[in-house]
C-alpha positions as CSV (number, residue, x, y, z in Angstrom):
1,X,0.0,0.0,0.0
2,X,1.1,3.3,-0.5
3,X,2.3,5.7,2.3
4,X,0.3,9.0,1.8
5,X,1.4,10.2,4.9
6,X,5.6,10.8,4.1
7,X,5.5,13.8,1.7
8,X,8.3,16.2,1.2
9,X,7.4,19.5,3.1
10,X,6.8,22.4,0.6
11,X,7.8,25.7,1.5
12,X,5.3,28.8,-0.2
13,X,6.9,31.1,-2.6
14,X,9.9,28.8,-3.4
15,X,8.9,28.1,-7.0
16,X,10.7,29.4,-9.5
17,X,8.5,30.6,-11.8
18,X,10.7,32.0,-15.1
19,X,9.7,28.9,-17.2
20,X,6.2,28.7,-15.9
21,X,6.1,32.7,-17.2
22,X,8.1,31.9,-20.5
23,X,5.6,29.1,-21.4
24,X,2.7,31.8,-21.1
25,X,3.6,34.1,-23.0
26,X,4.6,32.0,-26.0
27,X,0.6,30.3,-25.6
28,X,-0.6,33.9,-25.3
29,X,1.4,34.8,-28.6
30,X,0.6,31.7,-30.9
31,X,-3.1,32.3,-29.5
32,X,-3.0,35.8,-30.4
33,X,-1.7,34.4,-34.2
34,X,-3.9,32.1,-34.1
35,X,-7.2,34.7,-34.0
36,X,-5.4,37.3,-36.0
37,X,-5.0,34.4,-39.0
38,X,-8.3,33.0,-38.5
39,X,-9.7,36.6,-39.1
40,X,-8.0,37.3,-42.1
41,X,-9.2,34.2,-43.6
42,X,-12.6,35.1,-42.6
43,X,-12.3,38.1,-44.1
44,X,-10.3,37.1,-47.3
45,X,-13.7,34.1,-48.1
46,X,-16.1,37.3,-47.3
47,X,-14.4,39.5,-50.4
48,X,-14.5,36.7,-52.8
49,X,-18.2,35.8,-51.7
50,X,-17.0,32.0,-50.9
């Protein structure tokens, strides 16, 4: 059986968080892409009546 009670103590704020950050912001940007190039697409069928 497993022993649930002998976990390493964790100690608040000691994260590093630099990659956690990093990671983010590069979803945030290819997100961002992602709606800008969606749009366009959109907005390129809407010209040519597709």
């Amino acid at each position: 059986m497993a022993d649930l009670d002998n976990k390493p103590g964790a100690t608040q704020g000691t994260m590093d968080l630099t990659e956690h950050k990093k990671t983010f912001g590069g979803f945030i940007r290819f997100s961002t892409w992602v709606v800008v190039l969606s749009l366009i697409v959109l907005v390129f069928l809407a010209l040519s009546n597709a």
